[in-house]
PyMOL CGO cylinders between C-alpha atoms (Angstrom):
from pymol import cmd
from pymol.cgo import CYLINDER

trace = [
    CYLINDER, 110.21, 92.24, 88.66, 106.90, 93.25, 90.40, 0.3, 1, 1, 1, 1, 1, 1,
    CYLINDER, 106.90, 93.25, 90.40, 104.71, 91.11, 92.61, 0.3, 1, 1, 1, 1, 1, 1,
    CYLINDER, 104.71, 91.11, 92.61, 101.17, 92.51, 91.54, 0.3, 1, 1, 1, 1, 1, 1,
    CYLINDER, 101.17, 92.51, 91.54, 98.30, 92.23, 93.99, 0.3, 1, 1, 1, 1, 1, 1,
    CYLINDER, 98.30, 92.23, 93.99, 95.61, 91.94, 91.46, 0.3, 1, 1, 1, 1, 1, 1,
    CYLINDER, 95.61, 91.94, 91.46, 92.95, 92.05, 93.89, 0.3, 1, 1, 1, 1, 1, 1,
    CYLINDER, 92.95, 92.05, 93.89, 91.82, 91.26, 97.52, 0.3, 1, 1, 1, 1, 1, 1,
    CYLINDER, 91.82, 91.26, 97.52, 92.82, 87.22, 96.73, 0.3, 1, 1, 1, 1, 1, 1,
    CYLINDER, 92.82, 87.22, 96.73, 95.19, 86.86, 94.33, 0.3, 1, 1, 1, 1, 1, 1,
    CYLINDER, 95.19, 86.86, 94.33, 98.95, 87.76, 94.24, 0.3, 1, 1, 1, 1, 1, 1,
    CYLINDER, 98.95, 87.76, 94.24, 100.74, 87.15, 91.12, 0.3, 1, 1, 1, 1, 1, 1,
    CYLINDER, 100.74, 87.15, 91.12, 104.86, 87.13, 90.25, 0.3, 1, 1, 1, 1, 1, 1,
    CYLINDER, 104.86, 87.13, 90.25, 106.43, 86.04, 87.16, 0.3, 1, 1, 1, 1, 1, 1,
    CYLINDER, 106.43, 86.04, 87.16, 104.07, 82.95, 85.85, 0.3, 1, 1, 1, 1, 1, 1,
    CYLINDER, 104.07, 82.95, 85.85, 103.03, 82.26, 89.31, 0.3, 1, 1, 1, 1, 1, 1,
    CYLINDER, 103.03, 82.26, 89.31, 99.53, 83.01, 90.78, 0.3, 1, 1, 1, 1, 1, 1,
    CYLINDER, 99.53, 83.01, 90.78, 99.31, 82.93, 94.52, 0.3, 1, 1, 1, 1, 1, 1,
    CYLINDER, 99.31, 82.93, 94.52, 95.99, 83.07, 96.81, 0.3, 1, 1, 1, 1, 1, 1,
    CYLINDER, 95.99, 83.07, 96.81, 96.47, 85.74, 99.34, 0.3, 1, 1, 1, 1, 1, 1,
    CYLINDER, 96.47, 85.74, 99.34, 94.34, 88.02, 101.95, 0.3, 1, 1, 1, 1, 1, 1,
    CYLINDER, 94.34, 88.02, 101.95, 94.50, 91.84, 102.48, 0.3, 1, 1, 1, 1, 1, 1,
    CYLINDER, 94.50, 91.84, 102.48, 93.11, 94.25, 104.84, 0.3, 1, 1, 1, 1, 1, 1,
    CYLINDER, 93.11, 94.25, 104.84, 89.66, 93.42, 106.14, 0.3, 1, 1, 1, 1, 1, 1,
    CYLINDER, 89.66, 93.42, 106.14, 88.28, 96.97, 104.42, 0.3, 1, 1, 1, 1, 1, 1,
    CYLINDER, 88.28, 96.97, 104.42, 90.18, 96.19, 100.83, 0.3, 1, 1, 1, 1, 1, 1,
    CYLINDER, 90.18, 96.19, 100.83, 92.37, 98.79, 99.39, 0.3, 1, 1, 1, 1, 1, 1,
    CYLINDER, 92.37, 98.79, 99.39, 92.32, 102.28, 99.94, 0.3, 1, 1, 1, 1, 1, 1,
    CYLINDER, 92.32, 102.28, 99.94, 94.58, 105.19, 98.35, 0.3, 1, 1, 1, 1, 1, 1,
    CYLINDER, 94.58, 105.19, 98.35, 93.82, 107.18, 102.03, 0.3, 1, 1, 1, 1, 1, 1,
    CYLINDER, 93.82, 107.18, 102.03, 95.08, 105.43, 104.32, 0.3, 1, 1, 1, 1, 1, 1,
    CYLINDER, 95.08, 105.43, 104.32, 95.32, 105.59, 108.07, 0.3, 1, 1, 1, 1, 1, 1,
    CYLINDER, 95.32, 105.59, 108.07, 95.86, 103.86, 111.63, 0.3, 1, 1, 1, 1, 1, 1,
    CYLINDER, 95.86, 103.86, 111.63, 94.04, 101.44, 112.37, 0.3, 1, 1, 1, 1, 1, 1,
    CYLINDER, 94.04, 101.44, 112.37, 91.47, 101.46, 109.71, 0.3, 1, 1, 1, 1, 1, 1,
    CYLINDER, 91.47, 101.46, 109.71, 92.04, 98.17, 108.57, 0.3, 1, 1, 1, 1, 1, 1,
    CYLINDER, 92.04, 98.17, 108.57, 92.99, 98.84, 105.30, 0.3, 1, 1, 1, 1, 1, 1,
    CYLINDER, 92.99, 98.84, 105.30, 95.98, 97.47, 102.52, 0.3, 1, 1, 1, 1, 1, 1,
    CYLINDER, 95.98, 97.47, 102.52, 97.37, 100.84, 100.99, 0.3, 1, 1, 1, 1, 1, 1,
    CYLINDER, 97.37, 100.84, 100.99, 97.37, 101.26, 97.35, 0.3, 1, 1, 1, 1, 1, 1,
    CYLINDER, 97.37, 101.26, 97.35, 100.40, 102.05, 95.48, 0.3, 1, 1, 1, 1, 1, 1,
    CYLINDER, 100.40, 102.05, 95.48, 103.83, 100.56, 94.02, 0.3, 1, 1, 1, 1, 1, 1,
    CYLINDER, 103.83, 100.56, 94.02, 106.19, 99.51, 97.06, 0.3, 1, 1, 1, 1, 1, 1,
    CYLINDER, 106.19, 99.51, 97.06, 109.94, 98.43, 97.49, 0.3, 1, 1, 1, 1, 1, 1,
    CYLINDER, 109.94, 98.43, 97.49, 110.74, 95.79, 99.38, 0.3, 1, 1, 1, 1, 1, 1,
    CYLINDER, 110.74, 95.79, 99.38, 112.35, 96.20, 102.70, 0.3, 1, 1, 1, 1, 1, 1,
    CYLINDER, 112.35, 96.20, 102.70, 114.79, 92.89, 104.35, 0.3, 1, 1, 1, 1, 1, 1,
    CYLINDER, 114.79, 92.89, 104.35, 112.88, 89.51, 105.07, 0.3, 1, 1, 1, 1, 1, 1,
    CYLINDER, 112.88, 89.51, 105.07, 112.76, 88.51, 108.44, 0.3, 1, 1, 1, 1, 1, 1,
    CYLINDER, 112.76, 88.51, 108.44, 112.64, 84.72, 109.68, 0.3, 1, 1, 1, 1, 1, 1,
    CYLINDER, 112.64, 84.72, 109.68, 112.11, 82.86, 112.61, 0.3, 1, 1, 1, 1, 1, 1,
    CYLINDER, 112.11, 82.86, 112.61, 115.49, 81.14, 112.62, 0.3, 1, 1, 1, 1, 1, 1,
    CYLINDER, 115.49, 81.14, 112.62, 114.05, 78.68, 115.79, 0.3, 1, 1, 1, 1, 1, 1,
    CYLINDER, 114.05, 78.68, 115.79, 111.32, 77.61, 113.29, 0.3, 1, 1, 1, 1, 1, 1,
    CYLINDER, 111.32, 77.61, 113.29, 112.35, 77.94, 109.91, 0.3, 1, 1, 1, 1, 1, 1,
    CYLINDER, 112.35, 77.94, 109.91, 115.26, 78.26, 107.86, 0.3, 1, 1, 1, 1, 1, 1,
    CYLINDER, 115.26, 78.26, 107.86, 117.42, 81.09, 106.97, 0.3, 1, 1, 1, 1, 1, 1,
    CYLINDER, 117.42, 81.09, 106.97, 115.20, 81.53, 103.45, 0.3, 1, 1, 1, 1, 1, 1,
    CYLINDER, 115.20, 81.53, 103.45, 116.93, 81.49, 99.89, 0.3, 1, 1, 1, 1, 1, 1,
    CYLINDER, 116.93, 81.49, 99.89, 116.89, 84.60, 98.81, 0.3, 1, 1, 1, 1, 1, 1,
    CYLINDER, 116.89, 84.60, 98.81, 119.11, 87.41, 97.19, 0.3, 1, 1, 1, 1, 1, 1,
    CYLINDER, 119.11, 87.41, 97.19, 117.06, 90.18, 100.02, 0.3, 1, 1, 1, 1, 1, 1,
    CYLINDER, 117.06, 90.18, 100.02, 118.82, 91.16, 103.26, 0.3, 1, 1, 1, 1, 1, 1,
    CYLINDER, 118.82, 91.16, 103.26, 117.75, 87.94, 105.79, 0.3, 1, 1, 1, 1, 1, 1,
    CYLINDER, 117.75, 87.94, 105.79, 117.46, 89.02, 109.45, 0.3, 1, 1, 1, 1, 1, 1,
    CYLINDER, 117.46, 89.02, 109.45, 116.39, 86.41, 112.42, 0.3, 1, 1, 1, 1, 1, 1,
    CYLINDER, 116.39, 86.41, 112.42, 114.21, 87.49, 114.32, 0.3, 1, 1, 1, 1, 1, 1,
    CYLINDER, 114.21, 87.49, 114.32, 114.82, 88.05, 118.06, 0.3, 1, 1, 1, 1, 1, 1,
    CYLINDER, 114.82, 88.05, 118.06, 112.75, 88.07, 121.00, 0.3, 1, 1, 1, 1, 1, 1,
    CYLINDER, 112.75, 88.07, 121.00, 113.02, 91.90, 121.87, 0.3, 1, 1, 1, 1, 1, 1,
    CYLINDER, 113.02, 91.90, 121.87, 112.09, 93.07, 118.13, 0.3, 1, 1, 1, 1, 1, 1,
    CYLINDER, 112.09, 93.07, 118.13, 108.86, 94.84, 117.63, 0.3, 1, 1, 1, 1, 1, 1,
    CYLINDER, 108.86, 94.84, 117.63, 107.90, 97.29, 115.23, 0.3, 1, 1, 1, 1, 1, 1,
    CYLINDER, 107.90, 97.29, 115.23, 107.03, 100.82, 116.21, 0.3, 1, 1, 1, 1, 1, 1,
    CYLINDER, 107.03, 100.82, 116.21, 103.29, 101.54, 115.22, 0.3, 1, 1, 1, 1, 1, 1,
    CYLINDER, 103.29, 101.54, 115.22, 102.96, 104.76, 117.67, 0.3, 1, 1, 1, 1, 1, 1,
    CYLINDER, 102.96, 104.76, 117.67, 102.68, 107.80, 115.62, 0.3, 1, 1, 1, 1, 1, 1,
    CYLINDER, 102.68, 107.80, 115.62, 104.05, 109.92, 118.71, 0.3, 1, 1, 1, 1, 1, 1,
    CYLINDER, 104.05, 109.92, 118.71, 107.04, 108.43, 118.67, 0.3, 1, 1, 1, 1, 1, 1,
    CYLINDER, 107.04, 108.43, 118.67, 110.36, 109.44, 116.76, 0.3, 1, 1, 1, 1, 1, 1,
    CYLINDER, 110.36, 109.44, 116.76, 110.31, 105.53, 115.56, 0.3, 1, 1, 1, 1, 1, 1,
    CYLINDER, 110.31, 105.53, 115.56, 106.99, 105.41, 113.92, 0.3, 1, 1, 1, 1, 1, 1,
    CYLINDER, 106.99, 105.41, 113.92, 106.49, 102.67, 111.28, 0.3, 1, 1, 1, 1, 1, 1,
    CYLINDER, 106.49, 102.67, 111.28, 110.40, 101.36, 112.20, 0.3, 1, 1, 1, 1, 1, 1,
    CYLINDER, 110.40, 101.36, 112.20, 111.93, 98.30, 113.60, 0.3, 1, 1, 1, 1, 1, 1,
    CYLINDER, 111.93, 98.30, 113.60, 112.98, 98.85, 117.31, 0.3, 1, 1, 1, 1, 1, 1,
    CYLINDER, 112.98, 98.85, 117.31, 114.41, 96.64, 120.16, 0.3, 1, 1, 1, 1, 1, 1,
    CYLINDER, 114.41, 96.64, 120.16, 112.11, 96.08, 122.78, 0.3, 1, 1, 1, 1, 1, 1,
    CYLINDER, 112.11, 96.08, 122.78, 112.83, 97.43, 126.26, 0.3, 1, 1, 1, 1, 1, 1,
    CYLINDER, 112.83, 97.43, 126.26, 111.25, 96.54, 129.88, 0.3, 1, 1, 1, 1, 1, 1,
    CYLINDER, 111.25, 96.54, 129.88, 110.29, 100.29, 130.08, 0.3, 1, 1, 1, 1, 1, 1,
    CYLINDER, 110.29, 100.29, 130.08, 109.40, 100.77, 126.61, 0.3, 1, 1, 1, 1, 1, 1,
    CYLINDER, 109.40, 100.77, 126.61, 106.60, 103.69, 126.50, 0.3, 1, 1, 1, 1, 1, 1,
    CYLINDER, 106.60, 103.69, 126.50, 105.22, 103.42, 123.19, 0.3, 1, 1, 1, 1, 1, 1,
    CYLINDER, 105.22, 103.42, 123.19, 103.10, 101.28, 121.53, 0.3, 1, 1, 1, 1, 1, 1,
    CYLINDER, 103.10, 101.28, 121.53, 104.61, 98.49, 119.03, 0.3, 1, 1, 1, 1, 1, 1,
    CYLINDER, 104.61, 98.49, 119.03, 103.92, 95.41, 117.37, 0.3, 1, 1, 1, 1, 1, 1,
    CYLINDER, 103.92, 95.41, 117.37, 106.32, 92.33, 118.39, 0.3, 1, 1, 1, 1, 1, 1,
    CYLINDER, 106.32, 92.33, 118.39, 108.09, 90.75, 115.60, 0.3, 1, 1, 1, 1, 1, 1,
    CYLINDER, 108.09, 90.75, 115.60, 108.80, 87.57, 117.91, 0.3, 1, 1, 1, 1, 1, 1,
    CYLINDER, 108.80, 87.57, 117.91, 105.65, 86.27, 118.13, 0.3, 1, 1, 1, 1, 1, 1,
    CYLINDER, 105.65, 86.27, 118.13, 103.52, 82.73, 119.59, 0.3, 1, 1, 1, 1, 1, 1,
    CYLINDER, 103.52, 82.73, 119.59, 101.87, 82.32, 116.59, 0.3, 1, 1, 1, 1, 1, 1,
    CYLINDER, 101.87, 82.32, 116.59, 103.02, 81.67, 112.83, 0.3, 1, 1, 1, 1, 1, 1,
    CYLINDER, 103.02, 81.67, 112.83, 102.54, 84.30, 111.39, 0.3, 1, 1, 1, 1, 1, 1,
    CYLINDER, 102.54, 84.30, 111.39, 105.85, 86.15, 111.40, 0.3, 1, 1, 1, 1, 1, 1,
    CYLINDER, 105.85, 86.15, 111.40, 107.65, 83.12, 110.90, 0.3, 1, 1, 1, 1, 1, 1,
    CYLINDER, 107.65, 83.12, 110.90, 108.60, 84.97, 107.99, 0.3, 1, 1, 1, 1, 1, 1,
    CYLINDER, 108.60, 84.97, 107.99, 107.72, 88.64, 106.90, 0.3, 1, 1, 1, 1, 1, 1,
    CYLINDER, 107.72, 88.64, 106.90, 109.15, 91.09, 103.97, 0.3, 1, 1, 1, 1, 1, 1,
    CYLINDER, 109.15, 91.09, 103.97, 108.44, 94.51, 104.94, 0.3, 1, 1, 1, 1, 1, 1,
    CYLINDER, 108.44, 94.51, 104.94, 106.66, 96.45, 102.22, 0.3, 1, 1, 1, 1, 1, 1,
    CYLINDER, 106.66, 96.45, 102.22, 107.84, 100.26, 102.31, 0.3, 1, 1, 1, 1, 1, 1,
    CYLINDER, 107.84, 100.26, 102.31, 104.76, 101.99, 103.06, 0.3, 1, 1, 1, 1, 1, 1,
    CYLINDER, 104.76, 101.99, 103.06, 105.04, 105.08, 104.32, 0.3, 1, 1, 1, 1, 1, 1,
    CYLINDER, 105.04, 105.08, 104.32, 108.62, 104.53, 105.26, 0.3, 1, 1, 1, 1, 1, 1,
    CYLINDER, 108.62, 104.53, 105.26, 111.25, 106.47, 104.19, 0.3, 1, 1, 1, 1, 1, 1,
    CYLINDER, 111.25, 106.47, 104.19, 109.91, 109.81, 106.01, 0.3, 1, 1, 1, 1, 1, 1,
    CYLINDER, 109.91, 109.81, 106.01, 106.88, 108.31, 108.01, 0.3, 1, 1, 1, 1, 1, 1,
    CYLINDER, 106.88, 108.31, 108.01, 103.90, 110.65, 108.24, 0.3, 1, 1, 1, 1, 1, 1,
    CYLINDER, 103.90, 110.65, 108.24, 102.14, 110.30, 111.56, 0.3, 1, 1, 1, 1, 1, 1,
    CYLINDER, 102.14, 110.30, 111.56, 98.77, 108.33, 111.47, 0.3, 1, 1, 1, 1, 1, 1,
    CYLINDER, 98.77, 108.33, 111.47, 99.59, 107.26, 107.87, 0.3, 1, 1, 1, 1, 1, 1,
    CYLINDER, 99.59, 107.26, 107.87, 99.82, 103.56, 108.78, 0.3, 1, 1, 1, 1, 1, 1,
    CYLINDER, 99.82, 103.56, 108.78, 103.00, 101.36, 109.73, 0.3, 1, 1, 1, 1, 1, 1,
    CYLINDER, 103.00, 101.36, 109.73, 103.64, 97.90, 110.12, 0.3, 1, 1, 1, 1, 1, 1,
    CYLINDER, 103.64, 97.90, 110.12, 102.82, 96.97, 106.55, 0.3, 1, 1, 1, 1, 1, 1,
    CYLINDER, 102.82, 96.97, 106.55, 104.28, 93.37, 105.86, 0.3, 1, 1, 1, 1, 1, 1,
    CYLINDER, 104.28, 93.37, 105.86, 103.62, 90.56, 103.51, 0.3, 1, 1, 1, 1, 1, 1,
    CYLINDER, 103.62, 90.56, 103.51, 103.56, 87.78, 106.07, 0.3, 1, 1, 1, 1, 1, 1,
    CYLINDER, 103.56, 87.78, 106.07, 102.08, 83.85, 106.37, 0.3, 1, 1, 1, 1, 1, 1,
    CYLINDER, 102.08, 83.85, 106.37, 98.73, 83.02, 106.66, 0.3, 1, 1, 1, 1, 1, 1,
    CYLINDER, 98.73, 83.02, 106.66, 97.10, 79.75, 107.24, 0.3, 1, 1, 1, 1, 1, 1,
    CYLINDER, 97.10, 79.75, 107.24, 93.24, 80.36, 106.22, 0.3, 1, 1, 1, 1, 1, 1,
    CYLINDER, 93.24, 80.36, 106.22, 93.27, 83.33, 104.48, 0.3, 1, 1, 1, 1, 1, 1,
    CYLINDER, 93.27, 83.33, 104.48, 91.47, 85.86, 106.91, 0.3, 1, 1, 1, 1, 1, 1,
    CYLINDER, 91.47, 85.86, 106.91, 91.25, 89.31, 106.32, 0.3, 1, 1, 1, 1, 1, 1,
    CYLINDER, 91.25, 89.31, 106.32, 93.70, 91.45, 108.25, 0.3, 1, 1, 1, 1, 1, 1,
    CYLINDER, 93.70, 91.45, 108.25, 94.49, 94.84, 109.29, 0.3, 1, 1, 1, 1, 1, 1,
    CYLINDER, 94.49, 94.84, 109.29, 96.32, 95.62, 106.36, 0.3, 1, 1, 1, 1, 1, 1,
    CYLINDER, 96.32, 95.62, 106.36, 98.89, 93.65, 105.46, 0.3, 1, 1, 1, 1, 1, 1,
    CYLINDER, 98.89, 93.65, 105.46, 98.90, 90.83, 102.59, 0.3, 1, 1, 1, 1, 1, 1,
    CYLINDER, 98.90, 90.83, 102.59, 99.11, 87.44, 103.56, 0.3, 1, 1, 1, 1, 1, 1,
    CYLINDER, 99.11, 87.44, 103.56, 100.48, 84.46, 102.14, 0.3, 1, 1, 1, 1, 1, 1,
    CYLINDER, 100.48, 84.46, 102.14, 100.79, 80.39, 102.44, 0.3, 1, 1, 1, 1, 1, 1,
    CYLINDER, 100.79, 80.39, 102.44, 104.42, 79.36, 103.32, 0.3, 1, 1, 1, 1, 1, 1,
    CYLINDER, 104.42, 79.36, 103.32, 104.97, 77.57, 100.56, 0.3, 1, 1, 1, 1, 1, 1,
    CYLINDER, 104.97, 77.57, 100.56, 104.27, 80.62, 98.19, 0.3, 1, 1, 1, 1, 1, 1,
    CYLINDER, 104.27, 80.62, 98.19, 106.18, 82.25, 100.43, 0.3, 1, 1, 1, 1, 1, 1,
    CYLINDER, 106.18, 82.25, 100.43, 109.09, 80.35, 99.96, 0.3, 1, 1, 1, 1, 1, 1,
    CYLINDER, 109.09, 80.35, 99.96, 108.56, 80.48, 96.01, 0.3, 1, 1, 1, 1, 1, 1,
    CYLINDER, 108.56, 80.48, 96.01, 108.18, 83.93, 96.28, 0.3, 1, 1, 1, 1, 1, 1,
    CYLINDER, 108.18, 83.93, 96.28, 111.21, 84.63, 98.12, 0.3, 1, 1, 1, 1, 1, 1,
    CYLINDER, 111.21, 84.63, 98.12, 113.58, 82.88, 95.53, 0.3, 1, 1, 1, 1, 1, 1,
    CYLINDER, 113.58, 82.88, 95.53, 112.04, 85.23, 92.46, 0.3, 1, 1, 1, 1, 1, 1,
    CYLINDER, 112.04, 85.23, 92.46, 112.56, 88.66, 94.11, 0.3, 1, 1, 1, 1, 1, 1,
    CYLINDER, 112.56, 88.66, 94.11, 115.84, 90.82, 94.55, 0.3, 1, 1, 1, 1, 1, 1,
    CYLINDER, 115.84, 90.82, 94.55, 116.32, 94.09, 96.10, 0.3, 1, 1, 1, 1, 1, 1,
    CYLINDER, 116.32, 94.09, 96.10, 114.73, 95.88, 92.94, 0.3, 1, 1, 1, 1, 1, 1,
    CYLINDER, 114.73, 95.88, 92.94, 111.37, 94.23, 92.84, 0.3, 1, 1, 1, 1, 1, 1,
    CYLINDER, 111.37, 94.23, 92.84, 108.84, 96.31, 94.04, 0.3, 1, 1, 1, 1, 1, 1,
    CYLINDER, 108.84, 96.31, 94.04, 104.79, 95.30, 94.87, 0.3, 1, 1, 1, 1, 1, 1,
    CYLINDER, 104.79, 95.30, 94.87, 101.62, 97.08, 93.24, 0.3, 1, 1, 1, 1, 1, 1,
    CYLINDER, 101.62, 97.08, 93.24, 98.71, 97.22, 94.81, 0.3, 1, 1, 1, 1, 1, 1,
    CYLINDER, 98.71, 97.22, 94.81, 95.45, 98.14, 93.29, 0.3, 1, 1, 1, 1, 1, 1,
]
cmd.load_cgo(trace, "trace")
């Protein structure tokens, strides 16, 4: 199974069509840090991760992990944990995105496996298919309503991958 991002609204799986929201500067084949951009390419999935205070463990044949308040996700190309989920210290010197957040939108997140296996430095990180509630551009990753979410979550296994062109 593939979830196909058609283009920079629609996301479609099996005989469903979802509205969705990329990187505010589209697609791009070169990506980078930063530059606001959804990488093209087939992905694997990584695990979902929920919100277990908010929402429920989702149903799902991928990997479910709650999400705890020291998680982040390392988006520091000079560290040895680029582009990989770390537990958040007091002293922590690099920079990282938190995972446990105020807002909604990592209620719920599958990680798409850009530039993951062997991260290259300033290649981008952080690349998620997450919620959305009005569609705004973002700084790279795809975005999603929660109810497509949850749809989505109960057609994939551990071999679907996501195209983006």
């Amino acid at each position: 199974m593939i979830i196909i991002i058609k283009n920079k609204d629609t996301l479609l799986i099996d005989d469903f069509k979802f509205r969705c929201s990329v990187g505010k500067n589209g697609f791009t084949k070169k990506k980078f840090e930063g530059d606001l951009a959804t990488p093209k390419g087939k992905f694997n999935l990584g695990n979902i991760y929920y919100r277990a205070d908010r929402i429920q463990k989702p149903i799902t044949k991928l990997r479910s992990i709650p999400i705890k308040k020291n998680m982040g996700w390392c988006d520091d190309p000079n560290s040895r944990f680029y582009n990989k989920q770390i537990k958040i210290k007091k002293n922590l010197k690099i920079s990282y995105e938190k995972l446990y957040r105020k807002d909604y939108k990592y209620d719920l997140l599958i990680l798409i496996k850009y530039n993951y296996k062997n991260p290259i430095k300033l290649k981008g990180s952080a690349i998620f298919l997450h919620l959305t509630k009005n569609y705004l551009p973002t700084k790279g990753c795809v975005t999603i309503f929660k109810k497509d979410f949850l749809i989505l979550t109960k057609l994939i296994n551990k071999k679907t991958k996501i195209k983006i062109s």
